[in-house]
N, C-alpha and C positions, 0 to 999 in steps of 0.2 A: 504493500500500500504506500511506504513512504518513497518506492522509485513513482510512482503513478501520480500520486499527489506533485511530486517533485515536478514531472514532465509539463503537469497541469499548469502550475503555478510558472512557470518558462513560456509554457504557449499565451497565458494568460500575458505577462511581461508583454512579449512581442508583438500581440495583438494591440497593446497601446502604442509600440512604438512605431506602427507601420506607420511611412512617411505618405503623405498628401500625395493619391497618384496624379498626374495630369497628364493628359495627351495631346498630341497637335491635331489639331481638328480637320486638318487639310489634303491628311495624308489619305489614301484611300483604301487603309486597311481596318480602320475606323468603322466603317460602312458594313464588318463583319466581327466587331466588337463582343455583343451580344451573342451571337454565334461560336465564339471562338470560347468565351470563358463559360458558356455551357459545359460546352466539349471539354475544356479542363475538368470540369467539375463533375463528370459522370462518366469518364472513358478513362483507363489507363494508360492510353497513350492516342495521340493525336496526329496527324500528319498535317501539317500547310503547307499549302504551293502559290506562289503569287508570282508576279513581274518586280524587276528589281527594282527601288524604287518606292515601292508600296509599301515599306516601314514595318516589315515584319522582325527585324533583326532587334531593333529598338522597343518595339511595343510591345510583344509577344511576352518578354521579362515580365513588364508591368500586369498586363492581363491576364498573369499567371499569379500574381498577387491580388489583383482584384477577385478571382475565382478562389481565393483564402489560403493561397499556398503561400509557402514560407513561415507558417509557424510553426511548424513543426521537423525544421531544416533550411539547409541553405535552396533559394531558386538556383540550381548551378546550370552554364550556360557556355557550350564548348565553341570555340572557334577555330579554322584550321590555323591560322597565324597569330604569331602576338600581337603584331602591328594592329588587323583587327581585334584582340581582346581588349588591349590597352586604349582603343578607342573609343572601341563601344560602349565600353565601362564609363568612358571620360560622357559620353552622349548622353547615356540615362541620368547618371546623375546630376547632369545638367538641366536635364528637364522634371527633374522631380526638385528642380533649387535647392539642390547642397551641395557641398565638398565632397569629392573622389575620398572614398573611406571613411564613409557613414555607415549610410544605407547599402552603398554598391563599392565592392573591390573585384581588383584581377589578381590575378597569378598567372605567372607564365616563367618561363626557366629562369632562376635566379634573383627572380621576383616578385613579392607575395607581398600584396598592397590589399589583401582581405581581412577587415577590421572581424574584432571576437563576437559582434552584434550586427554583420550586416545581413541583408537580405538576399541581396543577389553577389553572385558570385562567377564571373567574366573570366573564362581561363582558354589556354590552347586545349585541344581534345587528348593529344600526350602529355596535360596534366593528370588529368583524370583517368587516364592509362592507368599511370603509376598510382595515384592514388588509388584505385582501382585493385593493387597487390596488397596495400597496405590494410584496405576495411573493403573486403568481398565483398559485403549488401552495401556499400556506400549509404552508410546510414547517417549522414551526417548532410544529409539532402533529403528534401520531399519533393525536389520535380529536377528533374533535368532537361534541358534542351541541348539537344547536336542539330546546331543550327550549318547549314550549308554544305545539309549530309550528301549532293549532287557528288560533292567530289570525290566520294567514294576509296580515300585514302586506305592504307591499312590500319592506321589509327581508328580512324572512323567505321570501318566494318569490326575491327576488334572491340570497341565499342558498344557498338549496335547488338553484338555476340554478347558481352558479358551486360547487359541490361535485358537482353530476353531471356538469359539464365537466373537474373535474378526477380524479375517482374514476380514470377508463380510463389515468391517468399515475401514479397514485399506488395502487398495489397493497398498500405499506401501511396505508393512511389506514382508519381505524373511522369508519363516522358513525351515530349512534345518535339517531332520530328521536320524540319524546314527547311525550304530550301525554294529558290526561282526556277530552278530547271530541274526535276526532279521524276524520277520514274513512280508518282504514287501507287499505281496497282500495285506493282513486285514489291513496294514496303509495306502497303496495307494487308496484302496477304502473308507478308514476315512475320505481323505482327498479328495476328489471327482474325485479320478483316477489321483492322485501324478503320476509324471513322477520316475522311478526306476533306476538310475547306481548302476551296480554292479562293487565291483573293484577287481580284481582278484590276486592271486600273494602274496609270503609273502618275506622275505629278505634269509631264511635262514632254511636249513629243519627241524621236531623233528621228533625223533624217539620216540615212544611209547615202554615200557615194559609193562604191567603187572605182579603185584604179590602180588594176593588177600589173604584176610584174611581167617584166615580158621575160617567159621560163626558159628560154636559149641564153640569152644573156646572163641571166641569174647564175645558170650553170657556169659557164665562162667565167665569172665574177667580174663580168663587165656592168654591175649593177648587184648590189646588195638591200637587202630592207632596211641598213640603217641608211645608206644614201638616198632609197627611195622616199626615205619619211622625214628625214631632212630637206630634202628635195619640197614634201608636201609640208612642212611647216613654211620652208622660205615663199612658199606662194602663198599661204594664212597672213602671212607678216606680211606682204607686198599689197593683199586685195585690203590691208586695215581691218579685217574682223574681227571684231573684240573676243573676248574669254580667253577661257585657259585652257593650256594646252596636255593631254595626258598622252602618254606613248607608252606602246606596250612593244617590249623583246624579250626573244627568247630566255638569251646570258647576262651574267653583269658584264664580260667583255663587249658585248655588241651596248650594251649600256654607256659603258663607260665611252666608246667609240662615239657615241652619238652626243653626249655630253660633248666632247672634245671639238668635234663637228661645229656644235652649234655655238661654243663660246670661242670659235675662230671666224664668226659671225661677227658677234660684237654688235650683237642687236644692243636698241637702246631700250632702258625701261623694261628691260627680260632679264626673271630670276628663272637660271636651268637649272633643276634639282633631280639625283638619280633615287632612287625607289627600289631598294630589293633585300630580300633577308638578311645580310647578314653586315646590315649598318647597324650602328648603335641605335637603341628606342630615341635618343634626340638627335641622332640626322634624321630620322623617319619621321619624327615629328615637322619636323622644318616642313612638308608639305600642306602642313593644317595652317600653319600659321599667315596673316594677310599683314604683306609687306610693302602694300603699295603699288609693286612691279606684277606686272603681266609677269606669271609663271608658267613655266613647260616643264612638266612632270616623265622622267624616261623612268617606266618601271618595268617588270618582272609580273608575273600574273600575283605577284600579291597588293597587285591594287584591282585585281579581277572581283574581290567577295567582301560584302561585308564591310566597308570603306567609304565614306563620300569625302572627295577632297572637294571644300569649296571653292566652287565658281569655276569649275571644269566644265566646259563647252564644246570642245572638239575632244573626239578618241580617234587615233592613230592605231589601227590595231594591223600589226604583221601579221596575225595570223597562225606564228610559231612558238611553239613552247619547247619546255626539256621535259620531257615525258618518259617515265621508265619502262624501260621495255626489253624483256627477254626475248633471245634470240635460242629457240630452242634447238641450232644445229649446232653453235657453239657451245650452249649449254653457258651461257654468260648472258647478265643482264647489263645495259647500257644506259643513259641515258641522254638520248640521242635528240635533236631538235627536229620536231615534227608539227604537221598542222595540227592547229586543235578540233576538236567536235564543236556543230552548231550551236549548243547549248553554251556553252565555254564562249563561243563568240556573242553571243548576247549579254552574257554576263558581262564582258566585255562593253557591249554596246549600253549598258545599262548606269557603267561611269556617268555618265553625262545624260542631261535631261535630269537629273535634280532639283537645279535650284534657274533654271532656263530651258528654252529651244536648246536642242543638242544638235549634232553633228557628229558622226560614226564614218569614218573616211578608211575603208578597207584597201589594202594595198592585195588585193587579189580579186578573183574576180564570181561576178554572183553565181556560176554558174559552177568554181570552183566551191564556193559555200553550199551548193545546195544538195552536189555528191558525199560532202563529210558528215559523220556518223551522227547521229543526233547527241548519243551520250558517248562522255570518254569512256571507254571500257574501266573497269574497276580495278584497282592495282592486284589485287589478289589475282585475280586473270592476266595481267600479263606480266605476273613476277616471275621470278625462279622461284618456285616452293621450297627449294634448298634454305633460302635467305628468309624467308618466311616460317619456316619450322623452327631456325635457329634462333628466329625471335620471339615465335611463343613459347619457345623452351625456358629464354632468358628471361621473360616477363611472368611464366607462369601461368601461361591459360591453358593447359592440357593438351591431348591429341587433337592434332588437326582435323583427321576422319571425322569427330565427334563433336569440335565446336561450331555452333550454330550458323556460320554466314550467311550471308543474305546472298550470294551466287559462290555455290558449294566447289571447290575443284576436283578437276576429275583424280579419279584412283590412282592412275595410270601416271599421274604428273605428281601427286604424293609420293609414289612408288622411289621417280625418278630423283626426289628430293632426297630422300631418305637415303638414296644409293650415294649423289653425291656427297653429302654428309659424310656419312662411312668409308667414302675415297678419302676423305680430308680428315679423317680423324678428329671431326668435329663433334662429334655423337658416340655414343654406346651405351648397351641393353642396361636397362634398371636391373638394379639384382629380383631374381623371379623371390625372392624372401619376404620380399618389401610391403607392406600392408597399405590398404588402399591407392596403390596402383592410378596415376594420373596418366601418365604415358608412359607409354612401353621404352623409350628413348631418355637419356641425361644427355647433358653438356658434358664436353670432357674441358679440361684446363684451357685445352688448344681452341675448344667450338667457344668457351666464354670467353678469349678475347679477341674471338673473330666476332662475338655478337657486338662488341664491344663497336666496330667498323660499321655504319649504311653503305657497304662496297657490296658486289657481287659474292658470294663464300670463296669463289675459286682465286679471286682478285684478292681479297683476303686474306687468303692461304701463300699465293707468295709473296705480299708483304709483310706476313710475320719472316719467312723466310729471308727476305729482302734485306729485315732489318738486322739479321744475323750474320750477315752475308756484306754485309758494307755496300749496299749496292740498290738502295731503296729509291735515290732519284731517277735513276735509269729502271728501275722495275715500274714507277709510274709513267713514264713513257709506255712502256711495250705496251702495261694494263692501257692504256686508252686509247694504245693501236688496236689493241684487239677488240674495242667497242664499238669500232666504225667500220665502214668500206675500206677496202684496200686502197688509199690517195692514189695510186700512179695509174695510171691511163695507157691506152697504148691502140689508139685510131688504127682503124683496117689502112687507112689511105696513110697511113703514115707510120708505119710500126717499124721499119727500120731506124727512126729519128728516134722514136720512142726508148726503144734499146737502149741505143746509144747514149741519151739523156739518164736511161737506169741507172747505169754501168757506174757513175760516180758513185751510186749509194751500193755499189753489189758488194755482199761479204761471202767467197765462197766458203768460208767456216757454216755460216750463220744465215736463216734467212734474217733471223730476229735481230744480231748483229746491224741486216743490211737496216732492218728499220729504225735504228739507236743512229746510224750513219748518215741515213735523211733526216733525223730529226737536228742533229747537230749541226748537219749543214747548213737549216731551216734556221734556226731558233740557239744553236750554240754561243756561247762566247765569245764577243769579236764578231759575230755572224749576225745575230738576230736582227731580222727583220723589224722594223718600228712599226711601222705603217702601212696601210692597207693597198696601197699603191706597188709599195715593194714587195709587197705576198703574192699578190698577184702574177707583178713583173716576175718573180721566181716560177710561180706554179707554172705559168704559160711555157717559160723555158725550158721545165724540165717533166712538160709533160706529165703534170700534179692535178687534180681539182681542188679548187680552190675551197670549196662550200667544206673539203673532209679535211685541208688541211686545217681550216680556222677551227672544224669538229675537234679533232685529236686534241689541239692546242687549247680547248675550251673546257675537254674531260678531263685532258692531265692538269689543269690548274684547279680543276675542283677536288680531282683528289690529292692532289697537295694540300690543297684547303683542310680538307677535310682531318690528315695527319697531322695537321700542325692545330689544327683545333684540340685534337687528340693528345698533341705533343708527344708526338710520335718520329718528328721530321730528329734526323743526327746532326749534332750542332754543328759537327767538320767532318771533312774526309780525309782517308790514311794518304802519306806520300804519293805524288804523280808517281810513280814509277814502278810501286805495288800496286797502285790503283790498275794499270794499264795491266800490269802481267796477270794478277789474279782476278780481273772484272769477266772475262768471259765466262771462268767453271761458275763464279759468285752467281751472273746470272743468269746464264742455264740453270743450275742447279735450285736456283729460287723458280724460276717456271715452272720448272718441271717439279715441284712440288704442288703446283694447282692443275695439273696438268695430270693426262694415261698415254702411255705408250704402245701405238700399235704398230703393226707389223710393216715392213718398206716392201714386202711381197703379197701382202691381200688386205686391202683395206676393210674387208670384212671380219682377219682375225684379230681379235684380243688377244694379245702376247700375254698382256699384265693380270696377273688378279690378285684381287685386292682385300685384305682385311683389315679391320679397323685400326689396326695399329703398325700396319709395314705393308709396304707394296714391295711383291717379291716377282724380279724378274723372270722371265722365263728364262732357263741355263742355255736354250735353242738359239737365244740374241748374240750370246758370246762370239760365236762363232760367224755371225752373219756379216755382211758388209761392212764399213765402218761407217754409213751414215743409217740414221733412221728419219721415223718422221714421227713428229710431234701433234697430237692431236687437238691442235687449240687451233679452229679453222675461223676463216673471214671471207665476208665474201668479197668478189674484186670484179673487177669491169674487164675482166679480158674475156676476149670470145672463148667459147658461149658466156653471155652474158648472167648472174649469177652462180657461178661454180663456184663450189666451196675449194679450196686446198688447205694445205697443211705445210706448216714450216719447216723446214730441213736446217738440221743440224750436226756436227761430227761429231762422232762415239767416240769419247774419248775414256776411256777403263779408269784413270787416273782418279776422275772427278765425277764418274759416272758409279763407281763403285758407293759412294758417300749417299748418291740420290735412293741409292736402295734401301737406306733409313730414315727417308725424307719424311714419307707420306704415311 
């Protein structure tokens, strides 16, 4: 009785202190008010879908406390980015007239601005991930919202998993599902026939241009989408149309490129500011703030969701995003810059028309939009379930087979995980002893600090290798050759030129070699190309595509990034001179630990097989040639046009004996 009493007297507290809701009257989600904090109020979970624009992000919180929730927990309310947590947070409270960290706090990595008495609570969805390990029922909530679940993250499907696991225990729990583009049947059937509002209505029109790239040139890189969208600001600026300008690219290089561009402009009265994850919360801010100057915003799709930046009038949208995606003859996941789905470009188009007439200026063309897929497939679909297993292992959500997602993967691509894994010494069997049995599989030492990486597991595997091996700058090279097309070209009408342009980068030790020899040519020391002019001028000469060499150049600086985030990157390297003599075995010997070895006489035999803790050659290789082939395939542009090959390397007994305890 005295916890019951106790609970009473809390909810009773809170009940006094709910703050004055108020809403804007204007917005047209308003118009399904009533509607909506029913449906809280009698369903345990809810779906909305509206146009962006319609004030679902902002309201929904409040109308979630108007329908009585929040006294008995926090309203928690997931975002895919901070940038949006930290703003959204900033928007409500603003309209409920108080200070950030009353009523409304965020969290997101590293900071936790949620006061001991608020109501709502503004976090990224991989807060409440991890929360999520810490209190199973997340009992320290009575409603959640995963707000701009379109995007269909693995955060977000993991999510979605562990709240339909715990709905059947928590009879009070609200969960309120939303999003502008959103597939409602396939959630409302997740969730055992969710009730659906739709909310209709946006504040303010856009008009659509078109004005595509012309796709010969593009290829060439006689014309890139950052010149193209520069190209379409300097004519904004020339016709005098007022607003502000947002631009959307793929990377932070083509970002920062554009930046560079436009303050070689020297417009007057133009604040350029870039926009993408992994600036501090106050550069990001600097795009809220009103400075006077006509602003042009160069972002990243984290100004796609869940964001208004005032007084945005024109969208620049390219079109392109970095989008993960497995490539299952490699058996390696990439992420490679691709068109987005039409839903993604509305959201897109949804920046602007806020707070004016808009303007949505696509640098492609409509006919290109209207073949792309409506939704972006779901990352769980086009992951490596290798990378995916090894992360619900480390978060602790059980077997894959058995947790709930909302688009299940097939057996067959489980299977294939699970095998990987056990190539890599990532995984092995639970003891059969173990009582209550969650998954048949543990982490071994090696899989928990491969979890430790968002890299591919195989990419992974030889940069732990890598970093034992002195030899991790150049392992990031190779990894993000092998996430692209093969760069070199080689024209019917012109393949003896072609050749001969190879021939600079040919290593016959090494193919992998040859590609460590292009890249240093490219981008080495004393070498490196600055400027987009002179990539080009290279590519052309030597018979390169331009669009895969800026690719490579764009994956290896993110997983640079991403090591040195980790502090993982070695502060210095040993002597020139040992460098040079022991870098080959170092880096063979690091590949071919995320690597199998098959046969140089039938590409259908498996020489190797493997168990979890040694890959044991076959004694049959000894004897065989001195070269083999490496099975870490790409594909490449020589006739026929997608054939996969395989890199050739020399057998060397000396340094190849060592690989037989690699894996």
């Amino acid at each position: 009785m005295t916890g019951s009493k106790t609970r009473l007297k809390t909810k009773e507290e809170r009940r006094r202190r709910v703050p004055r809701i108020v809403y804007p009257p204007a917005l047209p989600i308003m118009a399904m008010r009533d509607e909506i904090v029913a449906a809280i109020r009698r369903h345990p979970v809810v779906i909305i879908t509206g146009y962006t624009g319609s004030g679902k992000t902002t309201q929904i919180p409040k109308m979630c406390l108007e329908a009585g929730r929040g006294l008995n927990g926090l309203i928690g309310c997931t975002q895919p980015r901070r940038i949006a947590a930290t703003t959204v947070a900033r928007r409500i409270a603003e309209e409920l007239g108080e200070e950030l960290g009353r009523s409304v706090g965020y969290k997101i990595r590293f900071d936790d601005k949620t006061p001991r008495d608020a109501f709502f609570k503004i976090m990224t969805d991989g807060i409440l991930l991890m929360e999520a390990q810490r209190d199973p029922a997340l009992r320290c909530y009575d409603t959640i919202i995963v707000d701009e679940a379109h995007e269909r993250s693995l955060n977000i499907d993991f999510m979605l998993g562990i709240l339909k696991t715990i709905l059947p225990r928590r009879p009070d729990l609200r969960v309120v599902i939303t999003s502008a583009t959103i597939d409602t049947q396939k959630f409302a059937q997740a969730f055992g026939g969710a009730p659906i509002i739709e909310v209709s209505g946006r504040l303010y029109p856009v008009e659509i241009r078109y004005r595509p790239l012309d796709s010969d040139f593009e290829e060439k890189g006689e014309i890139t989408p950052v010149e193209a969208a520069v190209r379409t600001i300097d004519e904004l600026l020339a016709a005098r149309e007022p607003g502000d300008v947002l631009v959307f690219m793929p990377t932070e290089r083509d970002i920062r490129e554009t930046c560079e561009l436009l303050a070689g402009r020297a417009f007057e009265g133009v604040e350029i500011l870039p926009l993408f994850s992994r600036l501090t919360t106050g550069q990001q801010q600097r795009v809220f703030l009103a400075t006077g100057q006509r602003k042009i915003v160069v972002a990243t799709n984290v100004a796609e969701t869940s964001i208004t930046i005032p007084g945005i009038r024109f969208v620049i949208d390219t079109g392109l995003a970095r989008i993960s995606q497995y490539n299952p003859r490699s058996r390696t996941t990439g992420l490679p810059v691709r068109g987005i789905s039409r839903s993604s470009a509305e959201q897109r188009k949804g920046r602007c028309g806020r707070v004016q007439n808009g303007i949505c200026i696509r640098l492609y063309s409509e006919e290109d939009y209207l073949g792309r897929p409506l939704y972006t497939p779901p990352e769980i679909l086009r992951s490596n379930l290798a990378g995916v297993i090894l992360r619900m292992l480390a978060l602790g959500l059980g077997n894959i087979e058995t947790f709930p997602f909302i688009d299940r993967p097939a057996a067959k691509s489980i299977r294939d995980g699970l095998e990987i894994l056990q190539q890599l010494d990532a995984i092995e069997p639970e003891p059969k002893d173990q009582e209550r049995l969650i998954h048949p599989w543990r982490l071994t030492e090696r899989g928990h600090f491969m979890a430790r990486l968002p890299l591919d597991p195989r990419i992974s595997r030889m940069i732990i290798e890598a970093r034992k091996e002195g030899c991790l700058p150049e392992i990031a090279i190779i990894a993000a050759a092998l996430s692209i097309q093969d760069p070199r070209e080689r024209p019917a009408e012109k393949g003896a030129q072609a050749d001969q342009a190879h021939a600079l980068f040919k290593d016959p030790a090494s193919d992998f070699s040859a590609l460590l020899a292009l890249w240093q040519r490219c981008h080495g020391r004393g070498t490196s190309l600055k400027t987009l002019s002179q990539l080009k001028r290279f590519c052309r000469d030597h018979f390169l595509s331009f669009r895969r060499m800026r690719e490579w150049r764009d994956i290896r600086d993110q997983i640079l990034t991403i090591l040195a985030e980790k502090k993982l990157l070695p502060a210095g390297q040993g002597p020139p001179g040992q460098r040079a003599t022991d870098l080959y075995a170092a880096l063979h010997r690091s590949i071919l630990s995320g690597t199998s070895i098959v046969s140089p006489h039938s590409w259908a035999a498996n020489i190797s097989s493997f168990a979890p803790t040694a890959m044991i050659v076959s004694p049959r290789i000894a004897s065989a040639p001195s070269r083999i082939m490496v099975s870490l395939s790409f594909k490449v542009t020589i006739v026929p046009p997608e054939t996969s090959i395989s890199a050739v390397i020399n057998w060397k007994p000396p340094w190849c004996d060592v690989v037989q305890a690699i894996a």
